[in-house]
C-alpha positions in Angstrom: -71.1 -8.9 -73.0 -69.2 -8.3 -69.6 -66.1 -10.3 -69.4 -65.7 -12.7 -66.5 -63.1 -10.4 -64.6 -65.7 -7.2 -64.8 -68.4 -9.1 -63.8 -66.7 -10.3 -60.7 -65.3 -7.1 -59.9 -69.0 -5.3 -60.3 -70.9 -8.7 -58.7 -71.5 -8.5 -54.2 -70.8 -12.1 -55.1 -67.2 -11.4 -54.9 -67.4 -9.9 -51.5 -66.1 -12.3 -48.8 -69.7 -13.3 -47.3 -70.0 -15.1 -50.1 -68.6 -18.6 -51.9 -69.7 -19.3 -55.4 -70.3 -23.1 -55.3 -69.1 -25.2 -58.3 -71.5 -27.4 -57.4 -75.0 -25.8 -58.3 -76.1 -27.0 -61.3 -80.2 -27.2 -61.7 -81.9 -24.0 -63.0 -84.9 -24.9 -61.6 -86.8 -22.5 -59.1 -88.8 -25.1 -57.5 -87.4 -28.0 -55.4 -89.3 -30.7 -54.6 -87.5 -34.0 -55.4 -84.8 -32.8 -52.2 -84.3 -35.0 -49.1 -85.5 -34.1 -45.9 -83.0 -33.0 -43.0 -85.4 -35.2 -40.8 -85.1 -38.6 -42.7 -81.9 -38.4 -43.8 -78.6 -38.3 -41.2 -76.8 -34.9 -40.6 -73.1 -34.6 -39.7 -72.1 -31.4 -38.0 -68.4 -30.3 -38.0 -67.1 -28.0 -35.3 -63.3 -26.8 -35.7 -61.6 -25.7 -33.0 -58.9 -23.5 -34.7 -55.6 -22.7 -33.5 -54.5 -26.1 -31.9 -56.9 -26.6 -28.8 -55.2 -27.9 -25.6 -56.5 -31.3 -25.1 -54.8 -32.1 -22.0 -56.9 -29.1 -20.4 -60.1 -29.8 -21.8 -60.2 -33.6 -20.7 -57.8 -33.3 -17.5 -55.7 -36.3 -16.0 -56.4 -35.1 -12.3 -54.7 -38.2 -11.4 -51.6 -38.4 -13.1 -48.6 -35.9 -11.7 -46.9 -35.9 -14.7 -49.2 -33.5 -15.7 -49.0 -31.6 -12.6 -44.8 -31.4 -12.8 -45.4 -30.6 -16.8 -47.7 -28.0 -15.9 -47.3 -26.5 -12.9 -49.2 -22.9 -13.8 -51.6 -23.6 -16.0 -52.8 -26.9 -14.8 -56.4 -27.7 -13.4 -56.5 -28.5 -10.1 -58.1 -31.8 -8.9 -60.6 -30.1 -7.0 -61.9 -28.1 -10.2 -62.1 -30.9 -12.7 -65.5 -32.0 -13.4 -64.8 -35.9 -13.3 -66.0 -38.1 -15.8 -64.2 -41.0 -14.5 -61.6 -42.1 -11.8 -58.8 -40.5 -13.9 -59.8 -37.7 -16.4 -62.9 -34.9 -16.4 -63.8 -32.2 -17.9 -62.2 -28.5 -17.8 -64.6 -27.0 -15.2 -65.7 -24.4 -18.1 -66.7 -27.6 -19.9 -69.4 -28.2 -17.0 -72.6 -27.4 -19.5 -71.9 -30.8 -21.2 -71.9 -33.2 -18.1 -76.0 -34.1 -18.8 -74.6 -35.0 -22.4 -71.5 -36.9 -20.9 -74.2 -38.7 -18.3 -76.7 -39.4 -20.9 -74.0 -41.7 -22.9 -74.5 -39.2 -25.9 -70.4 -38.5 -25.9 -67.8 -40.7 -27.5 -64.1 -39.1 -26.7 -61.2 -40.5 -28.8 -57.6 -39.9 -26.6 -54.2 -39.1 -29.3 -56.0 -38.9 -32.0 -53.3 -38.2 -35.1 -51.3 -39.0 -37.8 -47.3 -40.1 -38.3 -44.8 -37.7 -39.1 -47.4 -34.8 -37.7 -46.6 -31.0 -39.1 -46.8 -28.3 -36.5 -47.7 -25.6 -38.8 -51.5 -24.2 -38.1 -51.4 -24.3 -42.4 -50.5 -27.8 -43.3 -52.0 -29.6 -40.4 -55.1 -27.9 -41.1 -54.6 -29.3 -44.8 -53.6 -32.9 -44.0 -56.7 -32.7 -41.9 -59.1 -31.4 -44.7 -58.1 -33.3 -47.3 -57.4 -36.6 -44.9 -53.9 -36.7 -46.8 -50.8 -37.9 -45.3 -47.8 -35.2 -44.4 -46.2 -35.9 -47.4 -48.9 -35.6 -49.8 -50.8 -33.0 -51.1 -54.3 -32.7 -52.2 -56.6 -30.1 -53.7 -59.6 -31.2 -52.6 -61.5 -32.1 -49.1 -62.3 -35.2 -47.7 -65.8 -34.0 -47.7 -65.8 -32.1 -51.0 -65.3 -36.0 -52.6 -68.0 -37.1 -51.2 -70.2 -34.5 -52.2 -68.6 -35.3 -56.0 -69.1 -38.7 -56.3 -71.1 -40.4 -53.7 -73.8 -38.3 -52.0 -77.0 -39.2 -54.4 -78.7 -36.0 -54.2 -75.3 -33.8 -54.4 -76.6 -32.1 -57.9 -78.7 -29.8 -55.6 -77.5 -27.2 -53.8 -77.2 -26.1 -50.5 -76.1 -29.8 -49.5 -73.5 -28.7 -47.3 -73.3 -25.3 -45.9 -70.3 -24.1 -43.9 -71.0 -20.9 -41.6 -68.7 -18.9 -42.1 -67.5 -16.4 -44.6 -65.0 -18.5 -46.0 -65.3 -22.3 -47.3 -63.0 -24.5 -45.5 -60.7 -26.6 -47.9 -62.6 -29.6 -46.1 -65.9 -28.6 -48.3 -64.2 -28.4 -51.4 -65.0 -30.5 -54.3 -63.2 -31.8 -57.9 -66.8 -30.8 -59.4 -68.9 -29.4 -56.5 -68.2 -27.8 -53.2 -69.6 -26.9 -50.2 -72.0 -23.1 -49.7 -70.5 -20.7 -47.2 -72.5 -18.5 -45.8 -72.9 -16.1 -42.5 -76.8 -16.2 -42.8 -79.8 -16.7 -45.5 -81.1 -13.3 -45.0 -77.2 -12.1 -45.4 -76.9 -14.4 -48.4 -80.2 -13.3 -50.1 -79.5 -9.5 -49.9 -75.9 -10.2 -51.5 -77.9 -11.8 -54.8 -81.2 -9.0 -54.5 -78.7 -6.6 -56.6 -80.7 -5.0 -59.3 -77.4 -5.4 -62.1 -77.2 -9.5 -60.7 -81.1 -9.6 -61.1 -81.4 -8.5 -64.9 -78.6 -10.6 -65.7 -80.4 -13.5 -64.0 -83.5 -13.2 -65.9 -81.8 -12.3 -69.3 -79.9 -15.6 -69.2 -82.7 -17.8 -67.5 -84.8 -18.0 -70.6 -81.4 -19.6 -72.4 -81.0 -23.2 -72.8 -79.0 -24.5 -70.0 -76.1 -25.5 -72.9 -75.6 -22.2 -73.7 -74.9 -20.4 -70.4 -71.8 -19.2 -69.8 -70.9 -20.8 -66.5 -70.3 -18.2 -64.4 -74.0 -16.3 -65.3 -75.3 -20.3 -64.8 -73.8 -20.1 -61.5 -75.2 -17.0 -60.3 -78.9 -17.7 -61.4 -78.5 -20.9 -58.9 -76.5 -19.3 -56.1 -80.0 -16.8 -56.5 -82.3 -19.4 -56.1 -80.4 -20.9 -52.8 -80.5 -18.0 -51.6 -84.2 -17.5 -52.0 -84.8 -21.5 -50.6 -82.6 -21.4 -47.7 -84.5 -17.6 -46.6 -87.7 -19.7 -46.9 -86.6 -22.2 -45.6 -84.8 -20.2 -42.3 -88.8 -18.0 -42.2 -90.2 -21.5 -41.1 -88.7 -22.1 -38.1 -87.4 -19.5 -34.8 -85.4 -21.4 -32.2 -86.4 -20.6 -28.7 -83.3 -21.5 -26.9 -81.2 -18.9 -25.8 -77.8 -19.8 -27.3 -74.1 -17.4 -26.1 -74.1 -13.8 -27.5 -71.2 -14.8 -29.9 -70.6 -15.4 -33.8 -70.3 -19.1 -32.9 -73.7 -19.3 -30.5 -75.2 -17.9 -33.3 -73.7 -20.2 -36.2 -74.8 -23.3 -34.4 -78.6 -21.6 -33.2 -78.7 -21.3 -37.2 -78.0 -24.3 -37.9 -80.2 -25.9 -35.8 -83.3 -23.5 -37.2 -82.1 -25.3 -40.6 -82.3 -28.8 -39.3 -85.6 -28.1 -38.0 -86.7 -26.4 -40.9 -86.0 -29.1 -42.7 -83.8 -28.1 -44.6 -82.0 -30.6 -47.3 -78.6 -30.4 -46.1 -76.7 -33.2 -45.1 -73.1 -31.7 -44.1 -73.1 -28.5 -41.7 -69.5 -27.2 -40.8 -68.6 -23.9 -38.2 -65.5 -23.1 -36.6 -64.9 -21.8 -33.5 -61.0 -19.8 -34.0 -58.7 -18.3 -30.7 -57.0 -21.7 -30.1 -53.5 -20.9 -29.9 -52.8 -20.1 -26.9 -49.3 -19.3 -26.3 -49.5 -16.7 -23.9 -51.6 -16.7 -20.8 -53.6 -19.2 -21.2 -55.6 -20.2 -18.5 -58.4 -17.8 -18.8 -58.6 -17.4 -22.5 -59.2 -21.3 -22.5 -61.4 -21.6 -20.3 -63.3 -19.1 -22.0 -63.2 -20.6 -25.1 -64.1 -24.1 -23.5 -67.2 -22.4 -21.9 -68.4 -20.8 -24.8 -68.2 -24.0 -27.5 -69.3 -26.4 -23.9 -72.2 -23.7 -23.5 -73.0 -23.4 -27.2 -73.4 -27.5 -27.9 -75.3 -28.3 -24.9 -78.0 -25.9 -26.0 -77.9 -27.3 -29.2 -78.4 -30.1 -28.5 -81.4 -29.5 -25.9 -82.7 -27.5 -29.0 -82.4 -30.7 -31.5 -84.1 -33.0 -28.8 -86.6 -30.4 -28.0 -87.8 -31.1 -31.6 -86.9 -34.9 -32.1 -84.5 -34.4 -34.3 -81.5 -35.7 -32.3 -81.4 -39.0 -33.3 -80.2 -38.4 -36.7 -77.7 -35.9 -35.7 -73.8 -36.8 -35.3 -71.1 -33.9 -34.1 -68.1 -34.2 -34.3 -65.5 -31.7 -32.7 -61.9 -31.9 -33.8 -58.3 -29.4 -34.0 -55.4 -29.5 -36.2 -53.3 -30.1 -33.8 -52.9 -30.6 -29.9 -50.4 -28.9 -27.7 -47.1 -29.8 -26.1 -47.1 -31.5 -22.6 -45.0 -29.0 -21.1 -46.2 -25.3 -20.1 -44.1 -22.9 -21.8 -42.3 -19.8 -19.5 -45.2 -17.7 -20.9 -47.7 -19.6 -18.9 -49.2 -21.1 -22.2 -48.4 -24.1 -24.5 -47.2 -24.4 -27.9 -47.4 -26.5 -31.2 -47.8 -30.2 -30.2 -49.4 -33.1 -32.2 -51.7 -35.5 -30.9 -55.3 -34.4 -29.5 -58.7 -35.2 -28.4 -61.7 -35.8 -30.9 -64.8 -35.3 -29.7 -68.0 -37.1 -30.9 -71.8 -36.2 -30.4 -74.8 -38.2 -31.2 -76.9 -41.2 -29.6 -76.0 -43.9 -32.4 -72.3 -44.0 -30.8 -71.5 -47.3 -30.1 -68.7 -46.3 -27.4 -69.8 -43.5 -25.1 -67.6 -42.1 -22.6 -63.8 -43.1 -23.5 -63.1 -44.4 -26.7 -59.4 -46.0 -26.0 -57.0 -45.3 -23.6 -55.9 -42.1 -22.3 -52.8 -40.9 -23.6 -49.7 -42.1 -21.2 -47.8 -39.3 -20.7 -44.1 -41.4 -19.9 -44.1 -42.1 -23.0 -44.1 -39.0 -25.4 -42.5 -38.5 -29.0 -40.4 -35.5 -28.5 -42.1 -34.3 -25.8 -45.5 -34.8 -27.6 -48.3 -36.7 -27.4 -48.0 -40.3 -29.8 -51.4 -40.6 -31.7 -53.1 -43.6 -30.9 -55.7 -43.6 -33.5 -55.1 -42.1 -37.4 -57.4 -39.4 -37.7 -58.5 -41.0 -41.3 -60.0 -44.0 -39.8 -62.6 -41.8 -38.0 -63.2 -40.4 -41.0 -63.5 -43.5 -42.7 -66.3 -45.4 -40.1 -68.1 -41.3 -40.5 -68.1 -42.1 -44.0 -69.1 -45.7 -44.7 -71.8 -46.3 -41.8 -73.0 -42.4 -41.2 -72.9 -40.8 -44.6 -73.5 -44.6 -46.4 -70.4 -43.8 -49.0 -67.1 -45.4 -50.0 -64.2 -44.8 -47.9 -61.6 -46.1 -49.6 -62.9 -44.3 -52.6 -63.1 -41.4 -51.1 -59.9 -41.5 -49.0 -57.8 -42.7 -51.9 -56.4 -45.5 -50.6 -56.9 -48.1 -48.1 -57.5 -47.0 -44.3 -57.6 -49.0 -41.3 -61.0 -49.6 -39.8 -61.6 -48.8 -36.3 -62.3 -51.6 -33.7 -64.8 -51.4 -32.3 -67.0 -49.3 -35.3 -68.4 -45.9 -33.9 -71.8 -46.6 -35.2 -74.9 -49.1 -33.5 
């Protein structure tokens, strides 16, 4: 018999288009005990990597602080789309005003943690795993729920990440998440005539005597094959931006729609760090994620599937108050979090916008702990322990996010 360390080096599985879930368990070829997409609530992750600049995505156009901070790169008044009578929207974020107007957004101002780490790494950890700065953790905040408290988790293809890599976010203790770039990609990586035989050789084996690693492979097989059928069923019509991100989300919309039994979909959208010019590559990037969600959503409603959708858009880290002398901004802390959905029981603002007088080393202060958005996501949209799940006892928002 092959050893583990030929197999992987001969298996496509190894390539990096491809995550071997832990998770996958059932040998079965048929599914018909899963949940549907359309009964049961979705959450939808969207990173934006690299440390977005929340003060230019959701501009004071009031406030000269931000003016005499920012004196290059700063949006004039006249340009902001305004979503109040002191903060809009980054003109390039202009596609998501009917979402903004139809009380479908919820934004959270300095959202944080204490002690914040300005490494691109780490933050992204502490984030992940919902640690603190001091602490670390192998696995994701999402990963344990998909371990101990999501009550059809034994499936597969419960949460998919698009992407070729799984975000530490998605990992498990016992189960993780399924990355993936597409199910036709995902199929033709498992149709390999040496992965096939070994498949059907070790398929007619009592589940107890599988080695784990052929086990897994006969399973990643069969999502593979479900997820194809599943993505043959439904063809969006909306015409989403010509980019790896427009197409990540169109996907996962078709997968919604197609009802597919997932209940945890996470993409990222990198190019965040902008310490060098900027202005343009910003609003670019603002454009294509404002362009990319508004059509999303349009796409979800079009198909009344909306309702039981919730997005939530967050970065590791925000950036400093103060333009740098490259006409960009660096490593800063606190940022804006960005929710999606119509059972949001705050739309528009969610606290107060962040006061710029008052900064901790010329950084936004975080208002509100990042872990107790997670914790209201997890008790009243996914229906699972937080405190389990976080380790340890969080502060619960007030007022709840949820209706």
């Amino acid at each position: 018999m092959l050893s583990r360390r030929n197999f992987i080096r001969r298996s496509s599985l190894a390539s990096s288009s491809l995550w071997i879930p832990s998770f996958l368990r059932s040998t079965s070829l048929s599914y018909p005990h899963l949940p549907k997409s359309r009964e049961d609530k979705v959450l939808v992750v969207i990173q934006l990597s690299g440390g977005n600049d929340g003060l230019n995505m959701i501009v004071p156009y009031r406030n000269d602080i931000y003016y005499r901070s920012r004196p290059e790169i700063g949006i004039k008044p006249h340009l902001v789309q305004r979503l109040d009578d002191e903060h809009g929207f980054n003109p390039a974020m202009a596609p998501l005003l009917d979402v903004f107007n139809a009380n479908e957004v919820c934004i959270m101002n300095e959202v944080g943690y204490p002690n914040p780490d300005r490494s691109h790494f780490r933050s992204m950890d502490i984030w992940h795993t919902a640690s603190n700065s001091s602490q670390r953790r192998q696995t994701g905040w999402l990963g344990r729920y998909l371990d101990s408290e999501c009550l059809s988790c034994q499936d597969a293809y419960h949460a998919i990440e698009v992407g070729d890599n799984l975000s530490l976010a998605l990992h498990g203790k016992i189960r993780d998440g399924l990355a993936m770039r597409g199910p036709e990609k995902l199929k033709r990586a498992t149709d390999n005539s040496f992965l096939q035989k070994i498949g059907s050789a070790y398929r007619e084996r009592s589940p107890n005597h599988l080695d784990f690693l052929y086990k897994t492979m006969i399973e990643v097989q069969q999502s593979a094959q479900y997820l194809t059928q599943k993505a043959k069923t439904h063809r969006s019509q909306f015409d989403y931006p010509n980019h790896a991100f427009g197409h990540g989300m169109k996907q996962i919309a078709e997968l919604i729609t197609a009802d597919t039994a997932t209940k945890i979909y996470y993409i990222s959208l990198p190019g965040f760090d902008t310490h060098i010019n900027q202005k343009a590559r910003h609003h670019q990037l603002l454009n294509l994620y404002a362009e990319t969600v508004a059509t999303f959503v349009d796409d979800l409603k079009s198909n009344d599937l909306f309702d039981n959708i919730l997005i939530m858009t967050f970065s590791e880290f925000g950036r400093r108050v103060e333009e740098n002398a490259s006409q960009g901004t660096d490593h800063g802390a606190a940022n804006n979090l960005i929710l999606i959905g119509d059972k949001l029981n705050t739309t528009g603002f969610y606290n107060r916008p962040a006061n710029l007088s008052v900064l901790d080393d010329g950084d936004l202060r975080f208002q509100v702990d990042f872990r107790s958005v997670y914790a209201d996501i997890l008790d009243h949209w996914l229906q699972a322990d937080a405190n389990n799940l976080l380790g340890h006892q969080v502060d619960r928002l007030s007022p709840g996010l949820f209706l």
